[in-house]
C-alpha positions as CSV (number, residue, x, y, z in Angstrom):
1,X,-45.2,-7.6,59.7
2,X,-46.9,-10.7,61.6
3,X,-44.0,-12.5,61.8
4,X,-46.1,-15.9,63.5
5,X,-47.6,-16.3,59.6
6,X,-45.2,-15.0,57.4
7,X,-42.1,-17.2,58.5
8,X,-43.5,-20.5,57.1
9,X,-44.0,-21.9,54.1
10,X,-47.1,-22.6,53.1
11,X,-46.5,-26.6,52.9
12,X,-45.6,-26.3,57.0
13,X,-49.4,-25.2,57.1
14,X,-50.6,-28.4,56.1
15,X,-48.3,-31.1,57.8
16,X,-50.5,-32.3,59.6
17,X,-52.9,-33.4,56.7
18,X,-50.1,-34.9,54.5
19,X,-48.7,-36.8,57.3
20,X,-51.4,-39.0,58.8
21,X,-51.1,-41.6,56.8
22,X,-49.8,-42.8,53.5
23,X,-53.1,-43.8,52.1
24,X,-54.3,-40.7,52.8
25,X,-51.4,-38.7,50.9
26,X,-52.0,-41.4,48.0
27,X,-56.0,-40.7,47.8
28,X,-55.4,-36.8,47.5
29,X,-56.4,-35.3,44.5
30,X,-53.4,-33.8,41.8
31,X,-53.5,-32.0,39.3
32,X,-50.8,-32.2,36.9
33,X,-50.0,-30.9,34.0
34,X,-46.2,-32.3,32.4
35,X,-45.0,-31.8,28.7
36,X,-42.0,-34.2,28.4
37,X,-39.2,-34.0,25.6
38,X,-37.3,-36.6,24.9
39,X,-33.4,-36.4,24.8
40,X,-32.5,-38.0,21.5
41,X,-29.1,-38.0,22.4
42,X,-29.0,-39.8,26.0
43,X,-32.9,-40.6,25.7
44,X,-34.0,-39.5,29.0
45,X,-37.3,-37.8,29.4
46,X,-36.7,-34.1,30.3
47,X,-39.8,-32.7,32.3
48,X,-40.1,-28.8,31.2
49,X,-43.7,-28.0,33.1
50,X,-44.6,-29.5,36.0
51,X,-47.1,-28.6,39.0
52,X,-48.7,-30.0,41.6
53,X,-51.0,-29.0,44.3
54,X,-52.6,-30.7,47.1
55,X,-56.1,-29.4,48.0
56,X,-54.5,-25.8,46.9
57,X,-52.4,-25.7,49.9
58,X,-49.4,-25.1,48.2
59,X,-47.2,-28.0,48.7
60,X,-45.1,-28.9,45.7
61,X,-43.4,-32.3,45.1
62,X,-42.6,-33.8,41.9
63,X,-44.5,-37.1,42.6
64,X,-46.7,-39.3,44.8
65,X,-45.9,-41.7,47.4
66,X,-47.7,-44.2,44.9
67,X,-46.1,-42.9,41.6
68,X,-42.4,-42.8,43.1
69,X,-40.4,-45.4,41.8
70,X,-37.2,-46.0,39.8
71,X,-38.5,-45.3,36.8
72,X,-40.2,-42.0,37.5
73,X,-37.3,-40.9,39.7
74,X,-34.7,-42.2,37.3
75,X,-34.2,-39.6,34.1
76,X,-35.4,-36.3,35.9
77,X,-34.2,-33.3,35.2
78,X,-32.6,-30.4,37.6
79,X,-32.0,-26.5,37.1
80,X,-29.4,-26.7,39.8
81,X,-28.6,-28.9,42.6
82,X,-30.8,-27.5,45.3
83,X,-33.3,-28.0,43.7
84,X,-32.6,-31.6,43.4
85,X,-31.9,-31.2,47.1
86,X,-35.4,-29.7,47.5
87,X,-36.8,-32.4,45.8
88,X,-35.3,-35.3,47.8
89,X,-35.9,-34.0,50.8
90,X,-39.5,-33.4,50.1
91,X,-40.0,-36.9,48.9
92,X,-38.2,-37.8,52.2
93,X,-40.6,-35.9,54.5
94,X,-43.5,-37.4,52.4
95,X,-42.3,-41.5,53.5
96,X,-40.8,-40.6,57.0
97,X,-37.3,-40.3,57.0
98,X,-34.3,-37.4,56.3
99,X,-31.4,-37.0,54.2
100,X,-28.0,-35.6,54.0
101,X,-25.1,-34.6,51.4
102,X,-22.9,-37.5,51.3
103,X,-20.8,-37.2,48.0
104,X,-19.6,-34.7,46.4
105,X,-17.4,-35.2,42.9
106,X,-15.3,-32.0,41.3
107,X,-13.6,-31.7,38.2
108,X,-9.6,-31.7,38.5
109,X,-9.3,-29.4,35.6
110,X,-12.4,-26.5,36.0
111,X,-12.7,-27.4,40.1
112,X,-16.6,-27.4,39.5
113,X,-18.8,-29.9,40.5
114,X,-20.0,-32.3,38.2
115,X,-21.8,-35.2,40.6
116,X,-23.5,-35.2,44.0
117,X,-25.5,-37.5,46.0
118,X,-27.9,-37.4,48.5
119,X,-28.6,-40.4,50.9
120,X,-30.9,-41.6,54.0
121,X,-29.7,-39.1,57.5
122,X,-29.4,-43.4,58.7
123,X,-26.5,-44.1,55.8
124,X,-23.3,-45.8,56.6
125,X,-21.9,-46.1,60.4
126,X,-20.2,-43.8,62.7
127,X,-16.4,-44.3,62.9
128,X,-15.5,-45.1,66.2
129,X,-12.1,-44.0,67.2
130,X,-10.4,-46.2,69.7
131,X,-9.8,-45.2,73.3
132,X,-6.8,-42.6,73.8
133,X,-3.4,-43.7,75.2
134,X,-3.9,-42.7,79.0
135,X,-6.9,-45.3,79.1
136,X,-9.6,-42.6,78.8
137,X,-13.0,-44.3,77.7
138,X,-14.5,-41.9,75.4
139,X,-17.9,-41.7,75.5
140,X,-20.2,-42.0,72.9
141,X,-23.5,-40.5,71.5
142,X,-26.0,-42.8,70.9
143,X,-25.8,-44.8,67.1
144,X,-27.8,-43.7,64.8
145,X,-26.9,-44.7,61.7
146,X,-27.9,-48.4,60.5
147,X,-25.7,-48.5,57.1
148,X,-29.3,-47.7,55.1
149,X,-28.9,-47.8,51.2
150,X,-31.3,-45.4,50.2
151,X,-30.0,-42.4,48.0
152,X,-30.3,-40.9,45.0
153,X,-27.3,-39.3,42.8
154,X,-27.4,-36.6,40.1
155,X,-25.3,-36.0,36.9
156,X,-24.1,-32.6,35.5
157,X,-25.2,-32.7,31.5
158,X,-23.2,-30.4,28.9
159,X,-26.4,-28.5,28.8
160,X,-25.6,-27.2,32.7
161,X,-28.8,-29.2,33.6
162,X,-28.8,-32.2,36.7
163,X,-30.0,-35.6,36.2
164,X,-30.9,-37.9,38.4
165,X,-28.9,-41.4,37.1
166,X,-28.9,-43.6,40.2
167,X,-31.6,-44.0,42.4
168,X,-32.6,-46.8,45.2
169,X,-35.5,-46.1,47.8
170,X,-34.4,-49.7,49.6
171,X,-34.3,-49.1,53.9
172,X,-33.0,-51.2,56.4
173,X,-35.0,-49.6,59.3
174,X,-38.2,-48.0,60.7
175,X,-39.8,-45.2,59.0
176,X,-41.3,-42.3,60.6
177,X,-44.9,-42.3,60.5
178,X,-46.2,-39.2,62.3
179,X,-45.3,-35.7,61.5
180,X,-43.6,-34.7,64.6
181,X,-41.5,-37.4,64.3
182,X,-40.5,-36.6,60.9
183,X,-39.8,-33.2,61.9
184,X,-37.5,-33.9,63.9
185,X,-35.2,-34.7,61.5
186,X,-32.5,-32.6,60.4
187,X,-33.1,-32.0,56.9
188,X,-36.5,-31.0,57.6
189,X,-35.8,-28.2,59.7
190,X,-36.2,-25.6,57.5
191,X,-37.0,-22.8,59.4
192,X,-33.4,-21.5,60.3
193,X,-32.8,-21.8,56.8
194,X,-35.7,-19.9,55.4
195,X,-35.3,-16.0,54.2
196,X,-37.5,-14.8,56.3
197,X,-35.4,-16.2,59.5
198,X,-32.1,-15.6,58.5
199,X,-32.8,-11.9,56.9
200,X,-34.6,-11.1,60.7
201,X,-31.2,-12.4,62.5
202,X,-29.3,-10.2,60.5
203,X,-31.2,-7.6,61.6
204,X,-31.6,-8.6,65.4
205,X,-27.6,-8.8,64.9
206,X,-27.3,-5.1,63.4
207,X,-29.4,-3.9,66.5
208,X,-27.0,-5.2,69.0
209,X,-28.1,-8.6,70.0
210,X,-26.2,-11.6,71.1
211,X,-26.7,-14.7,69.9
212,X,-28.1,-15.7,72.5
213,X,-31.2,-12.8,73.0
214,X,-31.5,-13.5,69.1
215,X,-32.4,-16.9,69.6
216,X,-35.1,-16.4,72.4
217,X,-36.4,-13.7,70.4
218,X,-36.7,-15.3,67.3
219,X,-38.4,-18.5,69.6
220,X,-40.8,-16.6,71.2
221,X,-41.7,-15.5,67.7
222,X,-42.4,-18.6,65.7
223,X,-44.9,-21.2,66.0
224,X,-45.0,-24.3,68.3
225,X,-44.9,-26.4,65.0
226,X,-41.1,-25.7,63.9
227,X,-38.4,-26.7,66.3
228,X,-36.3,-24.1,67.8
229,X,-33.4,-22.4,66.4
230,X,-30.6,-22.8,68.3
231,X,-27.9,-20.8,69.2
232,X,-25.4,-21.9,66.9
233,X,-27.2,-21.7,64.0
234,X,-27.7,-17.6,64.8
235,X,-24.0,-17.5,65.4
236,X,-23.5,-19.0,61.8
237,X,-26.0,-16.5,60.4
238,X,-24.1,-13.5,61.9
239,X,-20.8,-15.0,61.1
240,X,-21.4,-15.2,57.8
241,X,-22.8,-11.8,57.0
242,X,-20.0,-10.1,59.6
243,X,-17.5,-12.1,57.1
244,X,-19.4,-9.9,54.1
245,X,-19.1,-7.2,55.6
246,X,-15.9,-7.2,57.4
247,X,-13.7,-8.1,53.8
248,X,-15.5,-5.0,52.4
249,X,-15.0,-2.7,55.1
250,X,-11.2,-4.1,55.7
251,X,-10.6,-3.1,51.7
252,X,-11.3,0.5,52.4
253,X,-9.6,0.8,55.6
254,X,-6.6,-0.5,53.7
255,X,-7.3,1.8,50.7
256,X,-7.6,4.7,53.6
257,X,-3.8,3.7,55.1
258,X,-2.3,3.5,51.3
259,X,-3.9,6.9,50.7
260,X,-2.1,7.9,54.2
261,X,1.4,6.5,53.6
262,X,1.9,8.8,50.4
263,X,2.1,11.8,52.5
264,X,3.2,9.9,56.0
265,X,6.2,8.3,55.2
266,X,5.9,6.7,58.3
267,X,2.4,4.9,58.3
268,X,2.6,1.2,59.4
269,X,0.1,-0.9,58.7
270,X,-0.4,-4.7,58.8
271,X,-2.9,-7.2,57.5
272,X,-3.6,-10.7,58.9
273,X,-5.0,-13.0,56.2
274,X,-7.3,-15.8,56.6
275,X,-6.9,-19.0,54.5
276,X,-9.6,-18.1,52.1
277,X,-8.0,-14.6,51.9
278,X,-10.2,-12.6,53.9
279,X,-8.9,-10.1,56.2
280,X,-9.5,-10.7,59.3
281,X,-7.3,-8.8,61.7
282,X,-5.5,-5.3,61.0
283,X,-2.5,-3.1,62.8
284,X,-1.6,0.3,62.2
285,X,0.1,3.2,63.8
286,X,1.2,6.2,62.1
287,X,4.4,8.3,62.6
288,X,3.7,10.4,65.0
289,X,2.3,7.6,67.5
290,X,5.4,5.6,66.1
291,X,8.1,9.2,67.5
292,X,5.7,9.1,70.9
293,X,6.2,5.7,71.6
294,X,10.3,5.8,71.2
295,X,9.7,9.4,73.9
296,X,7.2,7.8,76.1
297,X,6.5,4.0,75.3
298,X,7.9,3.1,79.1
299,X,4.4,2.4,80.4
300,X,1.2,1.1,77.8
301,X,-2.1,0.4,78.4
302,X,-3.7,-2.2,76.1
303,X,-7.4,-2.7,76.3
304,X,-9.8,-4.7,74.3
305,X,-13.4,-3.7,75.9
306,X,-13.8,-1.5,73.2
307,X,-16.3,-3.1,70.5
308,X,-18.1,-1.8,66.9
309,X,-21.6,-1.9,67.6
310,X,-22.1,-3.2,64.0
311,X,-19.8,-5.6,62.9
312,X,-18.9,-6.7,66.7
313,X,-15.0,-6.6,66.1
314,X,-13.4,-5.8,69.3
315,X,-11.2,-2.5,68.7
316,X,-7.7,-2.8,70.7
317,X,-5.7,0.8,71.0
318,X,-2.4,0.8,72.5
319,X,-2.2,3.8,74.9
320,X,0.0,6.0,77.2
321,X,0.7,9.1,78.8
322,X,3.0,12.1,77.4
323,X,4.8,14.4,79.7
324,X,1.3,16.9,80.5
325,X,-0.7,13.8,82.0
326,X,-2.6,13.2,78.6
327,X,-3.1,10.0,77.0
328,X,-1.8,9.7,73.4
329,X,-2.4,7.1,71.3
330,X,0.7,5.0,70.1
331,X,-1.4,2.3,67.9
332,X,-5.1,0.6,67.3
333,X,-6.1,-2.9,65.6
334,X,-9.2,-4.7,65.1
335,X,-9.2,-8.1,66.2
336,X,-11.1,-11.0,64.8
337,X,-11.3,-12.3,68.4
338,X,-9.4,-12.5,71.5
339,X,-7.9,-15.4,71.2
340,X,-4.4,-16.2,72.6
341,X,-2.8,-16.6,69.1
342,X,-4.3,-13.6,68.1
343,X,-3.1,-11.5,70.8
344,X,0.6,-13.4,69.8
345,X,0.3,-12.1,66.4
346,X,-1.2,-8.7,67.2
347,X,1.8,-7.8,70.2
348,X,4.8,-9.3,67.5
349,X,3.2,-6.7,65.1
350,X,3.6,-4.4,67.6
351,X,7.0,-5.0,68.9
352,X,8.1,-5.1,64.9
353,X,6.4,-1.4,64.4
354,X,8.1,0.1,67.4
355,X,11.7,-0.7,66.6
356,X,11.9,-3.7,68.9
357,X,11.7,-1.6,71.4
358,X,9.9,-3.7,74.7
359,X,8.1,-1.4,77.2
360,X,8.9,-1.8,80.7
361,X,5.0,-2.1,81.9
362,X,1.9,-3.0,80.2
363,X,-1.6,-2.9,81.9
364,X,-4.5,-4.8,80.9
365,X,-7.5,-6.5,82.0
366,X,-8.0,-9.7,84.0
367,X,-7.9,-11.5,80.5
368,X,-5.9,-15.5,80.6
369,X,-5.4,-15.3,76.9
370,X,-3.5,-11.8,77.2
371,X,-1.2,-12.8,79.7
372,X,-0.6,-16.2,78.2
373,X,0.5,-13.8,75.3
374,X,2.7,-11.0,76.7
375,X,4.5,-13.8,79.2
376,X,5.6,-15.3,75.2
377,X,6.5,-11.3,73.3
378,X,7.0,-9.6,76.4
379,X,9.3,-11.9,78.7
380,X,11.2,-8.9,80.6
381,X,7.6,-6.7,80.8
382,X,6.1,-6.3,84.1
383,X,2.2,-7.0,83.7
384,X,-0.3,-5.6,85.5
385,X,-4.1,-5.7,85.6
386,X,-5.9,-2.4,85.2
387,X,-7.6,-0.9,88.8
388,X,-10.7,-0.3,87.1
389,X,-10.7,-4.3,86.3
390,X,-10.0,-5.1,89.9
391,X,-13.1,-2.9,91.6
392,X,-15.1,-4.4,89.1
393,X,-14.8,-8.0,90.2
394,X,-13.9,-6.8,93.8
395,X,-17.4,-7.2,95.0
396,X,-18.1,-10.2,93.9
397,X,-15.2,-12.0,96.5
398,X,-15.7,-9.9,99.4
399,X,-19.1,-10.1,99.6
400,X,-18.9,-13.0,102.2
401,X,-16.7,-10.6,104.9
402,X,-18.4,-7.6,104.5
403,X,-22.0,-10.0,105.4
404,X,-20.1,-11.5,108.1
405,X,-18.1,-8.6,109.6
406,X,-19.8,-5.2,109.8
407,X,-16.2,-3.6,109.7
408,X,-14.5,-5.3,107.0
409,X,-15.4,-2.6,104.3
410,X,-14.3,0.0,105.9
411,X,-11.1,-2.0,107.1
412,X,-10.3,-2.9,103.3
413,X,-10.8,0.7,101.9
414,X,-8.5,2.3,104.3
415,X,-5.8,-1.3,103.3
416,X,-6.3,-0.4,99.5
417,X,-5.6,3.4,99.8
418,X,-2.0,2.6,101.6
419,X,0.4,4.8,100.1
420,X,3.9,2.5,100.4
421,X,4.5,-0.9,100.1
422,X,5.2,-1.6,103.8
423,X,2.2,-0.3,105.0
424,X,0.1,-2.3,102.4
425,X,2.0,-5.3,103.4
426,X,1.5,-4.5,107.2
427,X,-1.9,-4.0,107.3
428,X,-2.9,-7.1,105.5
429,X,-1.3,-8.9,107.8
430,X,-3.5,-7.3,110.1
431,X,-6.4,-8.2,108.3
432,X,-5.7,-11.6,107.4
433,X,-5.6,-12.6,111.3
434,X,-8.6,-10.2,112.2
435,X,-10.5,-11.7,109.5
436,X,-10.0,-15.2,109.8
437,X,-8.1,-14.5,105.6
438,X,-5.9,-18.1,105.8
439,X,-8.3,-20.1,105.1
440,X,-10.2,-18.1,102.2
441,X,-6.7,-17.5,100.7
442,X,-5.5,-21.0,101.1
443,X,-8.4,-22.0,98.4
């Protein structure tokens, strides 16, 4: 697929001629065909066939920058609100400026919407909240908003149809009246929003990729005439279809453990429920990592560097070591993150599985938000950080000796591999004088 063609719409392919002036967007040539019906019971005119093209290069709009006014606004007739949406924001892109939901009205009884209005992006003013109590000035982005009238509001009819009742096109400030200005508007940024982006970020994100490498991919990809998606709004893609997929693939694991608990009378299992009821963290341990634990639960090793290639929930087991030197499992959870209050949650879930019973070591990575945590379940544990963990970020601070002494290396290998305390402790004294330590210590 070429993706530097097929990302855009076709309207995007002609900004340039729309947009040069609004004499020359009123002299183009439409053609139109409408059949109207008129409501007899509110007596609005319904349009039921409508197209428009400008010099067949696709770009649809209900009207003309000389034919939009109240009255041909005011009456019109909507499948669903998006399209309504579309609409605006079209008509918005055609006279320089953007818009944005502003009100949204539901029905107390059915909770569906029944009202919703769009206005000018430059609607209303920011509230500014005062500066806190310690006398902090807060600083402030630049004001954008100029209280601007402009909006348009549309109406739910019985018939499940939207019409526009309320419409003013009245601004209080400066148009836009190029199309890269215009573009940079936030409603006109479509190309985040279109299928073709979103579908190849979900992709990218089933590959592997970060956010991060999706968005310079994707960037590198598209034309110079859309703005660049950011990294956020990949993060939102790939939120959203990890939430799909995780609530799916959470309702089978949980089918799985009920299936397991008929013949393990044992099986523990927990869920952790979002507020819109998704699953988003699970627990589990059956009985014979439950008997293990109460044998050999002295010493655990929690780790959370494991990760699903797919779904990119990190995968936390819960291991030890049995009385032959081999590691046995005691319990696994998938996380939604790694998050202090998740880690809270997961170790009181642990604690509660393994009859209370605290262990008198647990190892883990260099991680703030896991210590934070055990320090709050684990009071009486003794907390260490895994050796692996350690070598890994050990070059990075004795880089400096080992370029200014040619003996340090060798001097800090042989300090390391002490076998007793007292000789660990000795010979860093050693090194600390040798070395010149104090003042690299002392920062």
């Amino acid at each position: 697929m070429n993706y530097k063609t097929s990302f855009f719409p076709a309207y995007l392919q002609v900004t340039f001629h729309i947009m040069d002036s609004e004499m020359q967007v009123a002299d183009q040539s439409f053609e139109k065909q409408t059949n109207e019906d008129i409501d007899a019971n509110n007596g609005y005119s319904r349009s039921t066939s409508e197209s428009e093209k400008i010099n067949n290069d696709g770009f649809n709009i209900g009207c003309d920058e000389g034919a939009c006014n109240d009255q041909s606004i005011i009456g019109k007739v909507f499948d669903t609100p998006n399209d309504a949406y579309t609409f605006y924001n079209d008509y918005a892109f055609l006279h320089g400026f953007g818009i944005r939901i502003h009100w949204r009205f539901k029905n107390k009884t059915t909770n569906e919407h029944y009202r919703k209005t769009y206005v000018c992006n430059k609607e209303g003013f920011k509230c500014l909240k005062v500066n806190n109590s310690i006398g902090k000035v807060i600083k402030r982005c630049r004001e954008v908003r100029t209280g601007c009238k402009a909006m348009i509001q549309i109406s739910k009819q019985k018939d499940e149809k939207w019409i526009v009742d309320k419409f003013n096109d009245t601004h209080n400030h400066a148009l836009s009246l190029t199309p890269m200005k215009v573009m940079k508007h936030r409603s006109h940024g479509k190309f985040h929003r279109t299928i073709e982006c979103r579908s190849l970020m979900v992709q990218f994100g089933q590959a592997g990729l970060k956010p991060s490498q999706i968005k310079k991919a994707i960037n590198a990809m598209k034309t110079s005439d859309e703005a660049d998606v950011t990294l956020k709004q990949c993060a939102d893609v790939l939120s959203e279809q990890r939430k799909q997929y995780r609530g799916k693939e959470f309702y089978g694991l949980i089918k799985h453990f009920q299936d397991k608990a008929l013949v393990d009378n044992d099986q523990y299992f927990v869920v952790d429920l979002c507020d819109d009821g998704y699953p988003r963290n699970i627990f589990w341990a059956d009985g014979r990592s439950r008997d293990a634990y109460t044998k050999f639960g002295d010493v655990v090793v929690f780790d959370v560097t494991y990760m699903t290639n797919k779904y990119k929930m990190p995968f936390a087991p819960f291991v030890g070591v049995n009385h032959h030197r081999q590691s046995i499992l005691f319990g696994g959870a998938l996380l939604e993150n790694e998050k202090e209050e998740t880690f809270v949650r997961l170790f009181e879930n642990f604690l509660k599985c393994m009859f209370r019973k605290h262990p008198k070591a647990i190892i883990t990575d260099q991680d703030k938000a896991m210590g934070n945590a055990i320090k709050k379940v684990f009071p009486n544990t003794r907390h260490r950080f895994c050796e692996c963990h350690i070598k890994r970020h050990e070059p990075k601070h004795i880089r400096q000796f080992v370029a200014r002494y040619s003996d340090f290396q060798e001097s800090y290998r042989h300090w390391v591999n002490n076998d007793t305390i007292e000789e660990f402790e000795k010979k860093f004294e050693v090194m600390r004088s040798r070395y010149n330590l104090e003042h690299k210590l002392d920062k």
